[in-house]
N, C-alpha and C positions, 0 to 999 in steps of 0.2 A: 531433377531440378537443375536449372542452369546459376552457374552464380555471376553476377553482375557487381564488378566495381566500380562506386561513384566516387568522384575528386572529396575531399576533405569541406570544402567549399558547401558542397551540396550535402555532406552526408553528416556535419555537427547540425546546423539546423533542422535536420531532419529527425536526429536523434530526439531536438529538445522539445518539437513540437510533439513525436510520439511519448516524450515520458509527460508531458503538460495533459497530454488525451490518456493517458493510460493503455497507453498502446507499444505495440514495438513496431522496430521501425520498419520492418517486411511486411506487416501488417497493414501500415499505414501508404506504402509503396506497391503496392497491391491496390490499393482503393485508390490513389492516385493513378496508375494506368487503367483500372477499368473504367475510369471517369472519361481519360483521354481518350481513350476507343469508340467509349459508347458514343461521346463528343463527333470525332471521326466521323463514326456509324452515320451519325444524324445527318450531317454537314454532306456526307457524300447521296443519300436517298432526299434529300435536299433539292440538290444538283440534278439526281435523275427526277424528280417532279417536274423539275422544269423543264429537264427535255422530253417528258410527255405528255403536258401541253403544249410545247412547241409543235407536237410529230401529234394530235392531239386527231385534225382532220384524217390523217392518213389511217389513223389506229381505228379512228371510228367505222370508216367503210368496211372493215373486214373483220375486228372483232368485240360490235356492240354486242352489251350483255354479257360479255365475256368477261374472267379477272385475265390480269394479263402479266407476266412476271417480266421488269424490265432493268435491264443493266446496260449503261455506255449508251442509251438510247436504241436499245438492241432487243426486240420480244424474244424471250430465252424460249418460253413455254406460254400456253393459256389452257384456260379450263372455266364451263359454268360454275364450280364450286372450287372458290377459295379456299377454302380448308383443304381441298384435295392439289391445291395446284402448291398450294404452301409445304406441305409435308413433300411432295414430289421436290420442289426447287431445293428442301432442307438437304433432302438425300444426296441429287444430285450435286449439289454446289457448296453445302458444307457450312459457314459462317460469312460467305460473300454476302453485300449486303444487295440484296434484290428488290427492288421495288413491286410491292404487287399490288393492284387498281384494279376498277371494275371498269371497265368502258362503257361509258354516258354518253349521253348529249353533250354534255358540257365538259370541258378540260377541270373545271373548276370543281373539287371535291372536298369530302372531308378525309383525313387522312387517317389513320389507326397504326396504331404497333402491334405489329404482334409479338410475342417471345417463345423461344424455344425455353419449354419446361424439360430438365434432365433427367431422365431419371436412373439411379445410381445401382 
């Protein structure tokens, strides 16, 4: 575990909100960064949505029907089965956030999460 000093500033209020929740305060600075991440997460596969309707015609000539896994506006990988293209990009790439779509007609989609279940 790594330890992290915050200023006095930041770490009395933090204190009084964790004992107000019944919590402590690493508990509670814990759920505030994974908020900020997953935030992050969102904001950035966000970003590549929109650069794969921008790149939307180019994608469509070569892989309609296909999912397609994309990063930086970059096809990493594809596959007809998403679930196989999904487990492939986890392995290879880790917790980057990858964007994966099915190539339509249309740019215009519904989006889904998926999530990595861990298991321990």
């Amino acid at each position: 575990m790594t330890t992290i000093e915050l200023p006095h500033k930041l770490l009395n209020p933090l204190a009084q909100l964790a004992t107000r929740q019944g919590a402590s305060v690493e508990s509670l600075l814990e759920d505030v960064i994974a908020d900020y991440l997953r935030e992050q997460r969102h904001e950035q596969l966000l970003q590549e949505m929109e650069r794969f309707r921008a790149q939307h015609d180019q994608l469509k000539e070569q892989y309609t029907g296909q999912f397609i896994g994309m990063v930086d506006g970059r096809v990493l990988d594809y596959d007809l089965d998403g679930g196989v293209l999904y487990q492939r990009l986890c392995q290879q790439y880790g917790d980057l956030p990858v964007l994966i779509v099915q190539v339509t007609n249309t740019p215009d989609q519904e989006f889904t999460r998926l999530q990595r279940h861990l298991v321990q």
